[in-house]
C-alpha positions as CSV (number, residue, x, y, z in Angstrom):
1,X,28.1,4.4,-12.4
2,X,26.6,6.4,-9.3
3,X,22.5,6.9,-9.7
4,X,21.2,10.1,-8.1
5,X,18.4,9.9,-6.3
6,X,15.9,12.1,-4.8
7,X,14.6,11.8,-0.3
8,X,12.2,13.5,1.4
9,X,13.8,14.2,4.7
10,X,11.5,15.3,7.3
11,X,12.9,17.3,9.7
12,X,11.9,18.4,13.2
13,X,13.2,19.9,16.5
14,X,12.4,18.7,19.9
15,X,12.2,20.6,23.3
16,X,15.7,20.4,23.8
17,X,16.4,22.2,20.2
18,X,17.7,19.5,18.3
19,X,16.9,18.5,14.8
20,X,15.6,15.3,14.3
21,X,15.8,14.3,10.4
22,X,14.0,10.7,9.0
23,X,13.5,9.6,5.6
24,X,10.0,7.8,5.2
25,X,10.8,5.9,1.9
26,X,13.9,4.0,3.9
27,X,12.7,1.9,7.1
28,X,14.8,2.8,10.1
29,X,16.1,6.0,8.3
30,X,16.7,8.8,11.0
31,X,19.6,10.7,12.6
32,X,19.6,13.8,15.0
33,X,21.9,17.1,15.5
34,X,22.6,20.0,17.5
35,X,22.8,22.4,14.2
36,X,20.8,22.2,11.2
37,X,23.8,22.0,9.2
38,X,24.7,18.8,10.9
39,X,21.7,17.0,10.6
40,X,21.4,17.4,6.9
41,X,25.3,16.2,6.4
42,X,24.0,13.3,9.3
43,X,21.4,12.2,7.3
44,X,22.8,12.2,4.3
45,X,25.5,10.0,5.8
46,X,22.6,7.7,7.3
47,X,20.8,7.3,3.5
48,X,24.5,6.2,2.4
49,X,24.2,3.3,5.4
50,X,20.8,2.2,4.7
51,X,21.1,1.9,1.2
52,X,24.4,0.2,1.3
53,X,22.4,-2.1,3.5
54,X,20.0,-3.1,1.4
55,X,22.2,-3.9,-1.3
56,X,23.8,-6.3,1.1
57,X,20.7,-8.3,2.1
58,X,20.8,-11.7,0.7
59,X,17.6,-11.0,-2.0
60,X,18.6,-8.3,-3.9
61,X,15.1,-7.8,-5.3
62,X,13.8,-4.7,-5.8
63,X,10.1,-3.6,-5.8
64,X,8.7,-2.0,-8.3
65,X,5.1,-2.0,-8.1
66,X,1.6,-3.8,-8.3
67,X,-0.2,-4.1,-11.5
68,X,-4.0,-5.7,-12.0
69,X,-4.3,-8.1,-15.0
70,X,-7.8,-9.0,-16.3
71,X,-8.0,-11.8,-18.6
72,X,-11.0,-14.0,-19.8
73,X,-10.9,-17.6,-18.9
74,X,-13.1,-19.8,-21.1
75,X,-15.8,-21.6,-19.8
């Protein structure tokens, strides 16, 4: 089964007018194009890669977040 997920892509142009897209939640997730049609089919490509990627690393943990416990020790 396929789970749809959600990125934020931010995407900018430089100087030379081309689109430059990352995702922020995925380290090292960025691609460029000339169009912005072509940078949104890039990036989609490049979300594909990462992710793939980090279902290949050897720990296939997954984090989900941080939770504070309190708890009463006795004396």
């Amino acid at each position: 089964m396929n789970e749809e997920n959600d990125f934020t892509v931010l995407i900018e142009q430089d100087e030379d007018g081309v689109y430059v897209a990352k995702v922020s939640e995925i380290d090292g997730c960025y691609t460029q194009g000339r169009t912005f049609e072509e940078v949104l089919t890039r990036i989609k490509e490049a979300i594909e890669v990462c992710l793939e990627a980090d279902r290949e690393r050897i720990n296939p943990m997954k984090f989900i977040g941080i939770q504070k416990v309190q708890l009463k020790c006795p004396n």
